[in-house]
C-alpha positions, 0 to 999 in steps of 0.5 A, a space after each residue: 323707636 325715639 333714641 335719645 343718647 347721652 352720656 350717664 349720670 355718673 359720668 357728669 358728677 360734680 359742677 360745669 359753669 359755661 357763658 359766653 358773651 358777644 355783639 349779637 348773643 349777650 349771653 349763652 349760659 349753662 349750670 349743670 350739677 351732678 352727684 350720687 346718692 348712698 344707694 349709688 343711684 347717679 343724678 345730674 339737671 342743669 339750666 341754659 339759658 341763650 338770647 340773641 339780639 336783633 342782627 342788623 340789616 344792610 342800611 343799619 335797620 334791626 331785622 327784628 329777628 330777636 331769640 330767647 330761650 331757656 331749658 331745664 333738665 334732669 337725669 338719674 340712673 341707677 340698677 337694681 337686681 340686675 335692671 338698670 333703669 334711667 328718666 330723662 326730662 326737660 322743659 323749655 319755654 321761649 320766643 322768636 321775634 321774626 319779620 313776616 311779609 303781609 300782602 295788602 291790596 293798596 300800595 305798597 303791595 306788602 307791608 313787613 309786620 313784627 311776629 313773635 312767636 311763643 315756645 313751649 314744651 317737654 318730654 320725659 324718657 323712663 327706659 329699663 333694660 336687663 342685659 346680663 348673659 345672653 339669655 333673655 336680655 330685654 328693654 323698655 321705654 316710654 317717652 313722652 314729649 309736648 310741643 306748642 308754638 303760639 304766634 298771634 294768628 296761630 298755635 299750634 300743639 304736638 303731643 308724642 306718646 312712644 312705648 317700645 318693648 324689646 327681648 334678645 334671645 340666643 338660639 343655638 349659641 351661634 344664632 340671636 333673636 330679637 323681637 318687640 313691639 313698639 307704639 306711638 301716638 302722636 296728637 296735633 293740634 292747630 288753630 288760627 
């Protein structure tokens, strides 16, 4: 069961701008909008984008340990004769600068080699649910999600794929029964 938990769509209405700036982060940013359709069906999607620059080491020399990255999203939920319903989605894309220690036969025994490594990836949550009185509450939720590293020498890919399906029943007013049945596949790829 994946839960991912965060606040409704009709509770983030309206415009959020927030930055922030330093020696080692140049900018954090992120813009978030939030509104209503005329059926009441509430929405949001926002933006963030964060780069960090290189720290230094002690003698003064980058570290070469550079970040960006950027992430998009959106939220709608809405209800419908009874069944609410939300889709969640993100997507992000990035890189990591790193310094890796490769180890060589001559002198010097290693030598620090420059590694970026490419982020990329997304998921999207669809979950329904009815609870309203004690007879027959149920959920649903598929969530799908993709991530993928690629480094100069190595890539690697994970697909998830999650269904869980969920009934509440009451039995004899002082007794509930829950049962469900969930599945999840995940496929990881590797090469290099």
């Amino acid at each position: 069961v994946i839960n991912i938990i965060t606040k409704r769509a009709d509770e983030t209405q309206g415009v959020l701008v927030s930055t922030t700036t330093g020696t080692v982060e140049p900018y954090v940013a992120a813009l978030r909008y939030g509104g209503q359709f005329a059926n009441g069906t509430s929405y949001r999607g926002y933006v963030k984008g964060r780069k960090v620059d290189d720290f230094d080491l002690p003698d003064g020399s980058s570290a070469g340990d550079a970040a960006e990255l950027l992430r998009a999203g959106f939220r709608v939920d809405g209800a419908r004769a009874g069944v609410s319903w939300s889709v969640l989605g993100d997507v992000y894309s990035g890189r990591n600068d790193s310094v890796v220690p490769v180890p060589t036969f001559a002198p010097p025994s290693v030598v620090l080699t420059p590694l970026t490594t490419d982020l990329h990836g997304g998921d999207v949550l669809i979950r329904a649910g009815h609870d309203e009185g004690t007879e027959g509450n149920w959920t649903a939720q598929f969530y799908a999600d993709r991530n993928q590293r690629d480094e100069p020498r190595f890539k690697s890919r994970v697909d998830t794929i999650d269904l869980d399906l969920q009934q509440r029943l009451t039995w004899r007013s002082r007794n509930e029964l829950v049962w469900g049945l969930g599945v999840r596949q995940i496929d990881a790829q590797t090469s290099g």
